[in-house]
C-alpha positions as CSV (number, residue, x, y, z in Angstrom):
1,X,64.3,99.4,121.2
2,X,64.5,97.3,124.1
3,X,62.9,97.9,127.3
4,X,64.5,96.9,130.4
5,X,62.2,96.7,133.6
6,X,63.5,94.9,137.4
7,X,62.3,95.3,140.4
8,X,65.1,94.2,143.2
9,X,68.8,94.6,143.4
10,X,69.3,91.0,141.8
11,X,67.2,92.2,139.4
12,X,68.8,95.2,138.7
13,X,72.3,94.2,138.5
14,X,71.7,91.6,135.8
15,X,69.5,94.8,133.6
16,X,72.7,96.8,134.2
17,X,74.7,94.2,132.3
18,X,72.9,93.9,129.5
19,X,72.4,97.8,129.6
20,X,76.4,98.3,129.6
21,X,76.3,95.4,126.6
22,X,74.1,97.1,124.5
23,X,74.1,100.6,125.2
24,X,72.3,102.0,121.6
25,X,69.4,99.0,121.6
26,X,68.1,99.0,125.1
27,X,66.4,101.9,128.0
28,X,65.7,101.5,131.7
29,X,62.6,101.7,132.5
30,X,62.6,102.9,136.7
31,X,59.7,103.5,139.0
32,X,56.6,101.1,139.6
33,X,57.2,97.8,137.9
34,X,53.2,98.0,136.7
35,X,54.0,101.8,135.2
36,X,57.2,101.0,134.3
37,X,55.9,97.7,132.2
38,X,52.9,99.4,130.6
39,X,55.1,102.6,129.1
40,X,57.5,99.9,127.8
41,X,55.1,98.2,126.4
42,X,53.9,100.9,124.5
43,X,57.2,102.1,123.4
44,X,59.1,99.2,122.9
45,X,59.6,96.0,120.3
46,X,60.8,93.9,122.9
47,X,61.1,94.0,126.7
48,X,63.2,91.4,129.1
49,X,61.8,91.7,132.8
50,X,64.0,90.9,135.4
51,X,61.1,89.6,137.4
52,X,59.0,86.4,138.7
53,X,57.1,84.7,135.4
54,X,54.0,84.8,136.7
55,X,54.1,88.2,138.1
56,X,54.9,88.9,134.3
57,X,52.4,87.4,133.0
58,X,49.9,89.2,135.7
59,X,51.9,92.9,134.0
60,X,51.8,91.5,130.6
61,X,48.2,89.9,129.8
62,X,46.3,92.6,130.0
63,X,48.5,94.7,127.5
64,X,47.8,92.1,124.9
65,X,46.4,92.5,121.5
66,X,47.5,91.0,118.6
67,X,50.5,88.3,118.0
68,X,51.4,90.6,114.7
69,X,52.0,93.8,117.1
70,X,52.9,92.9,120.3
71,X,56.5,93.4,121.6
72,X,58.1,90.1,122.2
73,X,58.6,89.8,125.7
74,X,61.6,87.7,128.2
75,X,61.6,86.8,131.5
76,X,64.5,86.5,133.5
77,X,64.7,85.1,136.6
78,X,66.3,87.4,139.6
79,X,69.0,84.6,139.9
80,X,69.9,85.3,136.5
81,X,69.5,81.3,135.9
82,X,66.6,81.3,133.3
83,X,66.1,83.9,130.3
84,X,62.0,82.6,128.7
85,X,60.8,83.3,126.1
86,X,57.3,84.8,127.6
87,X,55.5,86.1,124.6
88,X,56.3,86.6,121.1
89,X,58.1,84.2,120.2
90,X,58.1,84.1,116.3
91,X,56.6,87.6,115.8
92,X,57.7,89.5,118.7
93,X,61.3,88.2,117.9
94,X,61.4,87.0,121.7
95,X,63.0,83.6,120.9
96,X,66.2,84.8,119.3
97,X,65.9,87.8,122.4
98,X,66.5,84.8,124.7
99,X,69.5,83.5,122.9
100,X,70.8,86.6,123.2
101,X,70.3,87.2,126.8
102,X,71.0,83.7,127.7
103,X,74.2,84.0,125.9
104,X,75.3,87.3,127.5
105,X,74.5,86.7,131.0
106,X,75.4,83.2,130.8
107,X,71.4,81.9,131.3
108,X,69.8,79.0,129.9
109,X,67.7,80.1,127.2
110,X,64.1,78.9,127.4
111,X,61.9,78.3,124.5
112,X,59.0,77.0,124.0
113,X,57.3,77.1,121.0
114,X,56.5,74.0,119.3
115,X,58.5,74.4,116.3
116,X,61.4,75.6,117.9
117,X,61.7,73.5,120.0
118,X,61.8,70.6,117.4
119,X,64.0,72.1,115.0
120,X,61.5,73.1,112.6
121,X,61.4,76.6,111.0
122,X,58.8,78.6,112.0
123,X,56.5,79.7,108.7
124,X,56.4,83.2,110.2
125,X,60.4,83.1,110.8
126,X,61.6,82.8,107.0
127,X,62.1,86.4,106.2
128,X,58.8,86.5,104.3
129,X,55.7,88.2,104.6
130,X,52.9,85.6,106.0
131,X,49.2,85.0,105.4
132,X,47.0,82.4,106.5
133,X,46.3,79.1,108.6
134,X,50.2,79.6,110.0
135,X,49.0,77.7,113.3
136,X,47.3,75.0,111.5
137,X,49.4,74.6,108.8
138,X,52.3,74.9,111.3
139,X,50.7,71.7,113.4
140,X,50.2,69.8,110.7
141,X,53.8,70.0,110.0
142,X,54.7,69.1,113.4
143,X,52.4,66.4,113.7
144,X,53.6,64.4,110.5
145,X,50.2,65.5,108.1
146,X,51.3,65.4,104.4
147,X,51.8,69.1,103.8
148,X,51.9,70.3,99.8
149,X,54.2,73.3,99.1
150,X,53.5,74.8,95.8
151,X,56.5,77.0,94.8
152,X,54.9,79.1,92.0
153,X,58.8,80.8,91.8
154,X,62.1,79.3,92.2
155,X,63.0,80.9,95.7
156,X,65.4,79.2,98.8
157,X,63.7,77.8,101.3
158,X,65.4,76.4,104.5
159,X,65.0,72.9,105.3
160,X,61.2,71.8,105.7
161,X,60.3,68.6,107.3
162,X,60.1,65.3,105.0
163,X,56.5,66.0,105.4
164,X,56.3,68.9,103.4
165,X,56.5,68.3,99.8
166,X,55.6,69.7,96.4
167,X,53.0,68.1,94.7
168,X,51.7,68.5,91.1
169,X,49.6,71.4,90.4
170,X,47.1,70.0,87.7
171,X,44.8,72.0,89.1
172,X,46.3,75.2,89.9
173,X,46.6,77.7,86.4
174,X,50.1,78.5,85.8
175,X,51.0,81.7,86.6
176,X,51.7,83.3,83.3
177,X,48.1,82.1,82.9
178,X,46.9,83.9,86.3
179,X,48.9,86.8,84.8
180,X,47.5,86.5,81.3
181,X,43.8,86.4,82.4
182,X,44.8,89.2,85.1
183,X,45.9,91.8,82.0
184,X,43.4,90.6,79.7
185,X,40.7,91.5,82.3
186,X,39.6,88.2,82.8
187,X,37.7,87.1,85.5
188,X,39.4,86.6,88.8
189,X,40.8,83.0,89.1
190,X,38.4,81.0,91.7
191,X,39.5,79.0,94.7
192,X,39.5,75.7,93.3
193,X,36.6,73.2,94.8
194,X,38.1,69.2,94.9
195,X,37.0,68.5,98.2
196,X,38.4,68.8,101.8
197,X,41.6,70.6,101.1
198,X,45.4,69.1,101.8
199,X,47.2,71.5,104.5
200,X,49.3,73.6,102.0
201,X,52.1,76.4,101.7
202,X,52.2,78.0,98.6
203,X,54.8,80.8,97.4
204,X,53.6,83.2,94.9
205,X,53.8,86.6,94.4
206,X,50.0,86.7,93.0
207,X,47.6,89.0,95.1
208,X,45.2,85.9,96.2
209,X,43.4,84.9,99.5
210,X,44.9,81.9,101.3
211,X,42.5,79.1,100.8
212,X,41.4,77.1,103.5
213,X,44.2,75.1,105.3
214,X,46.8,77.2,102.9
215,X,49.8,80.0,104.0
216,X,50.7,82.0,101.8
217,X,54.4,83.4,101.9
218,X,55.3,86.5,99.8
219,X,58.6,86.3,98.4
220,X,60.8,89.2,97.5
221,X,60.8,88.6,93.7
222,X,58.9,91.8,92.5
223,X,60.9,95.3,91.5
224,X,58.9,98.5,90.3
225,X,61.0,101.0,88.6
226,X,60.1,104.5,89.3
227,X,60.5,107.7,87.2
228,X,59.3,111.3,88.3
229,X,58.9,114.6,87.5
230,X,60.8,117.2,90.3
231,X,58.1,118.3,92.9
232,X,55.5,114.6,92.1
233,X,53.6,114.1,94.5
234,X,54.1,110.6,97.5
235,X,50.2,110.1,96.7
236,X,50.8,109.8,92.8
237,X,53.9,107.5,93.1
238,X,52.2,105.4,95.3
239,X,48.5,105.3,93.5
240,X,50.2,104.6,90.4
241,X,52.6,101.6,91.7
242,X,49.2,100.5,93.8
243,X,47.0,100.2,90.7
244,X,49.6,98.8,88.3
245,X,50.0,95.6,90.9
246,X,46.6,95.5,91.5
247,X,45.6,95.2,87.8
248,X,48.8,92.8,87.0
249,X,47.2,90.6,89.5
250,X,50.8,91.4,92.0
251,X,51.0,91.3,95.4
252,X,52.7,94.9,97.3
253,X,53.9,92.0,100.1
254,X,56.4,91.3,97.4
255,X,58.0,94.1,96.3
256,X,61.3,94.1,97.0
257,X,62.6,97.5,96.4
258,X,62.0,100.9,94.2
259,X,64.4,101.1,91.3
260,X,65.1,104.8,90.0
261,X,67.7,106.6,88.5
262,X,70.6,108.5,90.5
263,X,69.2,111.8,90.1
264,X,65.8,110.8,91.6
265,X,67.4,109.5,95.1
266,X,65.9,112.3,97.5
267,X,62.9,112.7,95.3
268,X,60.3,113.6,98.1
269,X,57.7,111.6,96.8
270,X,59.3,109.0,95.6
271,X,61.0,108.4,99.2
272,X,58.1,109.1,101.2
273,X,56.2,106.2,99.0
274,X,59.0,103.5,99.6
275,X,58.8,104.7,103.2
276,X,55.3,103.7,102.7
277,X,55.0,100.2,101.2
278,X,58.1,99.5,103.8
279,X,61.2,98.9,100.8
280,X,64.4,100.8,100.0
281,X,65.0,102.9,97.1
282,X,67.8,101.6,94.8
283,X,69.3,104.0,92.4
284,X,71.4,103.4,89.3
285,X,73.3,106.0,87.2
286,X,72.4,107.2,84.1
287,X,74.8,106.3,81.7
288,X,73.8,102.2,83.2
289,X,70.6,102.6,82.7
290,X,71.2,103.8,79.5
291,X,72.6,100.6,78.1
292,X,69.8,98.5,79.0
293,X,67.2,97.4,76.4
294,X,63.6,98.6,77.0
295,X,60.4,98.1,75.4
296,X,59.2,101.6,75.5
297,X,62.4,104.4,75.2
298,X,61.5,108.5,75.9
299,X,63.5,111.7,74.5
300,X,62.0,113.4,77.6
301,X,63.9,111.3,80.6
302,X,67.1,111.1,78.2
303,X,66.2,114.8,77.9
304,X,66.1,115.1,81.7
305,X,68.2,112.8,83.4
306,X,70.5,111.3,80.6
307,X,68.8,107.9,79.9
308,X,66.0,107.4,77.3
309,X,64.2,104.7,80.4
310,X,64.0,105.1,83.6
311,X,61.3,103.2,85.1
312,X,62.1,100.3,82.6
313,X,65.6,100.6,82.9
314,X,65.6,100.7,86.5
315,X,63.4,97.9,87.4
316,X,65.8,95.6,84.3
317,X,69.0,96.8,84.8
318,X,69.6,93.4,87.5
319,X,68.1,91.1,85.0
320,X,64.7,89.9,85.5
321,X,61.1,89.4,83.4
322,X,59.0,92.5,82.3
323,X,55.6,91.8,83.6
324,X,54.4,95.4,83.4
325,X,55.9,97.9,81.0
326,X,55.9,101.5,81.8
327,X,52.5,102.9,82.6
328,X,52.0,106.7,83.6
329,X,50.0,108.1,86.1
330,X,46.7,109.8,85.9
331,X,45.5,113.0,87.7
332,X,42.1,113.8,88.2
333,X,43.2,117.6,87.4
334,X,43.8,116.7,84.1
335,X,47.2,118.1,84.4
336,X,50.3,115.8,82.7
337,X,51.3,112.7,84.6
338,X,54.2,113.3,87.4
339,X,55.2,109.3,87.3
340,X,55.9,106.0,85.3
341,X,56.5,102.6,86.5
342,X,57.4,99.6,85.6
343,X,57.6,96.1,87.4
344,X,59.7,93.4,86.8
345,X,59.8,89.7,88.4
346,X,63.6,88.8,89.3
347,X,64.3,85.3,89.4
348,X,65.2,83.5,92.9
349,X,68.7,83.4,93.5
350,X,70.5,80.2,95.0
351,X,72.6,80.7,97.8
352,X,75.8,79.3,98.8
353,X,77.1,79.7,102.2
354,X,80.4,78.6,102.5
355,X,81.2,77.2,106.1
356,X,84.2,76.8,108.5
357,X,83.9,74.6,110.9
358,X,86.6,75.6,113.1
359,X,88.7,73.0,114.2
360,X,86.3,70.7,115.5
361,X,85.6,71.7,119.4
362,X,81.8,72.4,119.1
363,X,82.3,75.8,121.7
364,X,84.5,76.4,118.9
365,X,81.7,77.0,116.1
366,X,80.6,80.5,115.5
367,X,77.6,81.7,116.0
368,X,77.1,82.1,112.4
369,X,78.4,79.0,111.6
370,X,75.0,77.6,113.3
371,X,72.9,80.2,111.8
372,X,74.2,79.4,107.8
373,X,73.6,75.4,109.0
374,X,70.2,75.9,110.2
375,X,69.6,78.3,106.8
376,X,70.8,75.7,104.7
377,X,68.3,73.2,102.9
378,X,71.0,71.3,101.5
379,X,74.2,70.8,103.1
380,X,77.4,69.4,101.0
381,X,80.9,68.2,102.6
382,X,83.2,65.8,104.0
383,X,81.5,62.7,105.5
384,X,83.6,63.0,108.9
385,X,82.9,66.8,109.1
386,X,79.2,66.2,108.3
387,X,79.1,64.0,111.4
388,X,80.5,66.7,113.9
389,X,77.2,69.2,113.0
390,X,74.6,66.7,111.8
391,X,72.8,67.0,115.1
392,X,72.5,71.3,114.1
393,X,70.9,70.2,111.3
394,X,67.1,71.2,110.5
395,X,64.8,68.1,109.7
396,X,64.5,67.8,106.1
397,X,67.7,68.9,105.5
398,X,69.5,67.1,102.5
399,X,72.9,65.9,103.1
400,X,75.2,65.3,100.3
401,X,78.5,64.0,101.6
402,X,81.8,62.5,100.2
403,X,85.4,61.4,101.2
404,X,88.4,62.5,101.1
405,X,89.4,63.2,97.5
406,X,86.6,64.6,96.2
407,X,87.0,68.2,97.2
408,X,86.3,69.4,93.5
409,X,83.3,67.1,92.8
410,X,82.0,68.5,96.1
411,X,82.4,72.2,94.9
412,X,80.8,71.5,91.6
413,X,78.0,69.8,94.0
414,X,77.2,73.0,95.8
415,X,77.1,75.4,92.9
416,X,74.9,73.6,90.9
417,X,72.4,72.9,94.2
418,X,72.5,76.6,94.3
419,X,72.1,76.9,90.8
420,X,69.0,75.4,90.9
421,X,67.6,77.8,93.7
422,X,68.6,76.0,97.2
423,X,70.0,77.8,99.8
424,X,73.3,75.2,100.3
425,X,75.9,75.1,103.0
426,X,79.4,73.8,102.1
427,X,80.9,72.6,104.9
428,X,85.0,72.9,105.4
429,X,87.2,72.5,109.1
430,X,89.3,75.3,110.3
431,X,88.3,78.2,107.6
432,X,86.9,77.2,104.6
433,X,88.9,79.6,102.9
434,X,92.1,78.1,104.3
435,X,92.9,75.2,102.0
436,X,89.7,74.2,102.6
437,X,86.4,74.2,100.2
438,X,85.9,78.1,99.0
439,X,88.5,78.2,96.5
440,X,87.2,75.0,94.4
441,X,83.5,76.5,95.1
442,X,84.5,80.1,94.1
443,X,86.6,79.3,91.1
444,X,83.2,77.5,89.8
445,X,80.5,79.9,90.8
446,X,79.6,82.7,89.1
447,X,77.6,85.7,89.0
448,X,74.5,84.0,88.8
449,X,74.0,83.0,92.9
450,X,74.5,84.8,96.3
451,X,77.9,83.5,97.8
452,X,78.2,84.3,101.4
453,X,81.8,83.3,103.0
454,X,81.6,82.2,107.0
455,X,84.9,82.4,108.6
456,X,86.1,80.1,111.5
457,X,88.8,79.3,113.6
458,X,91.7,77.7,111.9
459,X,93.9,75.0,112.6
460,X,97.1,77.4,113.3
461,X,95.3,79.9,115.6
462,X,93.7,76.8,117.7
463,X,97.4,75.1,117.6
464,X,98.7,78.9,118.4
465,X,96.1,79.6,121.6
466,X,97.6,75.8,122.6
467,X,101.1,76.7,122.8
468,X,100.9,80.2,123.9
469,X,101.5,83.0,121.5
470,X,103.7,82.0,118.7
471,X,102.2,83.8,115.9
472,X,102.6,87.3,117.7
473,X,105.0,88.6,115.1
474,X,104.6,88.0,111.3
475,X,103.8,84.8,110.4
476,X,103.0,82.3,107.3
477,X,101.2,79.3,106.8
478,X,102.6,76.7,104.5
479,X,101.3,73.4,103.2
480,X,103.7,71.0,102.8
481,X,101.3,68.9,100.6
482,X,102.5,68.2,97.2
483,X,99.9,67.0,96.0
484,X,98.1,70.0,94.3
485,X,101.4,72.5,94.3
486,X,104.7,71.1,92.8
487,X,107.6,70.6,95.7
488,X,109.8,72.8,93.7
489,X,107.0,75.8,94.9
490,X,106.6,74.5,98.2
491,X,110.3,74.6,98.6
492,X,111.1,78.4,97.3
493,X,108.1,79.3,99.8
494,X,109.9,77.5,102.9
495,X,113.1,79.1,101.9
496,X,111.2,82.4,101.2
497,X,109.8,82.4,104.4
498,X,113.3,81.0,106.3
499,X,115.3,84.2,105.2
500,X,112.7,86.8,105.8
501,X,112.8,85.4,109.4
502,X,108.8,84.9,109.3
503,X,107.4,82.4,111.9
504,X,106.0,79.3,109.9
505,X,103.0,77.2,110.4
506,X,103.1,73.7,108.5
507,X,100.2,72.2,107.7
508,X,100.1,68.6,106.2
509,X,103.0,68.3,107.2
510,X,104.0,64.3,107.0
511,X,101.8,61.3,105.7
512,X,102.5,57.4,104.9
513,X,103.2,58.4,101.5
514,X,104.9,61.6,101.8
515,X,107.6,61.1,104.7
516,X,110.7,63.6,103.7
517,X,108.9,66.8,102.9
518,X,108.9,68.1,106.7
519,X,112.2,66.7,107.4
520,X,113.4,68.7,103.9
521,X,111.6,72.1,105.5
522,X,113.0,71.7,109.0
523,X,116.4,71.7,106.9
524,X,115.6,74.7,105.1
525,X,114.9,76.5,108.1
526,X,117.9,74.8,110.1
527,X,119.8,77.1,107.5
528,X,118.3,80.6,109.3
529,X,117.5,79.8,112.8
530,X,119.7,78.5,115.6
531,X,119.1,74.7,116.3
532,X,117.0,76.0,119.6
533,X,114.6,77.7,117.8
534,X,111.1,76.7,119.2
535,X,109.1,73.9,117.8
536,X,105.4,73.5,118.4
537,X,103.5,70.5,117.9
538,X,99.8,70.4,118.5
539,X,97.6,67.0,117.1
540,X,93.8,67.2,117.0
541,X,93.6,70.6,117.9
542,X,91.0,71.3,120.1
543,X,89.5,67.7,119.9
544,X,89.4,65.1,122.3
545,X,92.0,63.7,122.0
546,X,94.2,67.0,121.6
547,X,98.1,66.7,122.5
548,X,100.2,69.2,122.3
549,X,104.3,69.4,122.8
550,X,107.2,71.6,122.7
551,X,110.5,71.2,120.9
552,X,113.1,72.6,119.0
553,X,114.6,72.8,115.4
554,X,117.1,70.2,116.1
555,X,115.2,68.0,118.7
556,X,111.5,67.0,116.4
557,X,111.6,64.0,115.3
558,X,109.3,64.1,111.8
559,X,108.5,60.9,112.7
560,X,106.0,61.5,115.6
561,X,104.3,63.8,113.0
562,X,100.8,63.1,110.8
563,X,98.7,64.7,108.8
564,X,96.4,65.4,111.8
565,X,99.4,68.0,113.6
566,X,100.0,71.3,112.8
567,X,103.6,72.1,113.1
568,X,105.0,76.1,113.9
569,X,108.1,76.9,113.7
570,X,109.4,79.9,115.5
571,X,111.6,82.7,114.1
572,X,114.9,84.3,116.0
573,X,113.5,86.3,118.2
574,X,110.5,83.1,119.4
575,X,111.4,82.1,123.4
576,X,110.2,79.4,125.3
577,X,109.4,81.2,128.7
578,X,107.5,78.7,131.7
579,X,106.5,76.3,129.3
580,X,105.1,78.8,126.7
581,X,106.2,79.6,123.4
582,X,105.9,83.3,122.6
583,X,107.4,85.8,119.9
584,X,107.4,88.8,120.9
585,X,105.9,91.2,119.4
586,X,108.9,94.0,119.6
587,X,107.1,96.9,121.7
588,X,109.9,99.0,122.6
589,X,108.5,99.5,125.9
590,X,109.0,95.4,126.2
591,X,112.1,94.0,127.6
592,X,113.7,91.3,126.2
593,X,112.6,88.2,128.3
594,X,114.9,86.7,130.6
């Protein structure tokens, strides 16, 4: 929840917007600004005060404790000019809180912390649970100090400053070592003593203490698989999963989730210990877990739910290594044990983010567009489309770019980045998934990496907002680009599309080489539409150097067309009405235009 505290008019109107905005995440807080500041700090995760800063910071200081728990606090100034970040930047989540103001009430965002502000990610801001020298580790990064990341798992990372690298680890035991010596008993692994000690960010699921000068991040990576008996208790569930990490040398920061069977979803216990360790419960039915291999089979869970595994099933059934085979609880009653578990290390997945662009206009890029660039520690794509976003780029980023022609060695490119654990952005204009990049990537990915799709603004709707409302009826978009698809296609689709009366966007429409395909389309169409059917022309989209033009069937000359113009065509019922071109979307309440 958000708490919203003003103290003026000016003040007030500005909370009331964001208020109206965002009805379900935010509460006015009314009354004395001090009262009204202190309760919302109590109840709240974040609070934006539509006051002076420093007469925040006079409220706020007192109410601090800890950066770990305190609500991440924004300033806003009663002009409505400004939205700081105050306090909680990373932690408190106040940094993106300001984007989000800024970008609602039209305020310049202000933030302030160090990494931020030079484009480099936060360590506390990846999604990962944290231990450590953050700040130190964090300035050493910023100030250009070699620091050594030692990824004990394969996990994706966002870009990390050329600084930041991964050194060799003759020193450091492997971790099916670390493991081995954990199970066997063995005596705890000791920090290692080879004098002052390199700043150094290692990810490991291990339970160890950051060394000196270290961070520790916790991936996800870890799954327990849970079986129960009806009626067992939260405190068995969770001593059992507790001690079985603990003795397997496993961190609880990096368990992902609790695997179980269908039949054990609203299991009490088993709910109340995910609640807990702060993880969902995941459930699979039985006849799945049924086919999965285990180590250690039961009649009495096959007997019960339908599946001779459930723990071991559970915690297998997405693939993964077996680093602790079912163990069962024990109960200082002497009484049977209520639970098993099991826990299984999943390997990082690579991700692939496929990108539109949108057609080129940077107020044009989504929002999520930036996000999935700033994710990305490897971007892949078209040299000129790399250029219009290399300045959203993360330092460290690696950019792997190409010309035109190599859309398929491109796709291969960013499936096997992600194959090998990067989190990868492939980069297309318009929609990627508009003749653009995501069908090559798709058609070569496969199950084994995340594949997140980004839409954006295509080439027809830009040309479309240009010209006025031409697509308000059914429409189609056609490439006249035979280069991949035989003519004979392209031209059963034009005339497909000419006798169903469908407005038609063409795209790559004429080039040096390829000079009587549009011409050969505009005579298709010639056959179903009167000769003063609407024409729209629209070049560079969105771009600088946009131009846009109206014509009609018979008065385009091909000529004046490239590969850089989209071309619609308008159906029977398309107008051209003050300068416009519009087809109607047929509300019967709608009379026909004059």
């Amino acid at each position: 929840m958000i708490g919203l505290i003003s103290a003026t008019a000016a003040g007030a109107v500005a909370r009331d917007r964001l208020a109206a905005a965002w009805p379900t995440r935010v509460r006015v807080y009314d009354g004395a600004v001090g009262d009204a500041v202190r309760t919302a700090f109590a109840e709240c995760e974040q609070l934006v005060c539509f006051l002076a800063t420093g007469a925040t910071v006079r409220l706020v200081a007192p109410l601090l404790s800890d950066k770990g728990v305190d609500p991440g606090v924004v300033c806003v100034d009663e002009a409505g000019r400004f939205a700081v970040s105050l306090v909680g930047g990373h932690g408190g989540g106040a940094n993106e809180l300001a984007l989000e103001v800024g970008e609602l009430l039209g305020a310049e965002p202000v933030v302030t912390t160090a990494t931020d502000s030079v484009g480099v990610p936060g360590l506390d801001t990846l999604g990962f649970p944290v231990e450590g020298d953050v700040a130190g580790v964090s300035r050493a990064m910023l100030d250009g100090e070699p620091v050594a990341l030692e990824a004990e798992l394969s996990w994706p990372l966002p870009a990390l400053p050329s600084n930041v690298g991964s050194p060799a680890l003759d020193a450091a035991p492997t971790l099916p070592q670390a493991l081995g010596s954990a199970r066997a008993g063995g005596t705890p692994i000791a920090p290692r003593d080879d004098g002052p000690q390199q700043y150094r960010i290692r990810l490991t699921d291990r339970a160890l203490e950051p060394e000196e000068r270290q961070v520790v991040l916790r991936p996800p990576s870890l799954v327990v698989g849970v079986g129960a008996s009806k009626g067992a208790p939260a405190d068995e569930v969770l001593g059992l999963i507790e001690g079985v990490l603990r003795d397997a040398g496993l961190s609880a920061k990096s368990v992902a989730e609790i695997a179980t069977v269908e039949a054990k979803a609203g299991e009490p216990g088993i709910v109340e210990a995910a609640e807990r360790l702060g993880v969902p419960v995941v459930t699979y039915g039985a006849e799945e877990l049924a086919e999965v291999s285990v180590p250690n089979p039961s009649d009495a869970p096959l007997t019960a739910v339908g599946t001779p595994s459930v723990a071991e099933a559970a915690a297998l059934v997405q693939g993964g290594e077996l680093l602790v085979p079912k163990r069962k609880s024990e109960r200082a009653d002497g009484q049977p044990a209520m639970v098993t578990c099991a826990v299984v290390r999943r390997p990082g997945r690579g991700r692939l983010a496929v990108v539109g662009l949108g057609p080129g206009a940077r107020d044009l890029l989504t929002p999520r567009a930036k996000a999935e660039l700033r994710r990305a520690s490897v971007l892949v794509g078209l040299d000129q489309y790399v250029d219009q976003i290399r300045d959203l780029l993360r330092p460290g980023t690696r950019v792997l770019e190409s010309g035109l022609g190599a859309e398929e060695e491109r796709a291969r490119t960013a499936v096997a980045e992600a194959r090998h654990g990067q989190a990868v952005a492939l980069i297309g204009s318009g929609d990627a998934g508009v003749y653009a990049m995501a069908s090559p990537a798709l058609a070569e990915a496969s199950d084994d990496i995340d594949v997140v799709g980004v839409p954006g603004v295509t080439a027809a709707l830009a040309a479309g907002a240009i010209l006025g409302a031409p697509l308000g009826h059914d429409h189609v978009s056609i490439s006249l680009s035979d280069l991949h698809t035989p003519w004979e296609v392209i031209e059963r689709r034009v005339r497909a599309a000419a006798e169903a009366d469908i407005v038609v966007t063409f795209y790559n429409p004429r080039s040096r080489g390829r000079d009587w395909q549009l011409p050969k389309a505009l005579a298709i169409l010639a056959e179903h539409r009167e000769p003063t059917t609407p024409v729209g022309v629209v070049r560079n989209a969105s771009r600088p150097d946009e131009s846009s033009r109206l014509s009609t069937l018979a008065g385009l000359d091909p000529a004046t067309v490239d590969m850089m113009t989209v071309v619609t065509v308008g159906n029977t019922a398309t107008r051209e009405i003050a300068g416009r071109m519009v087809t109607p979307r047929g509300y019967r309440w709608q009379e026909e235009p004059k």
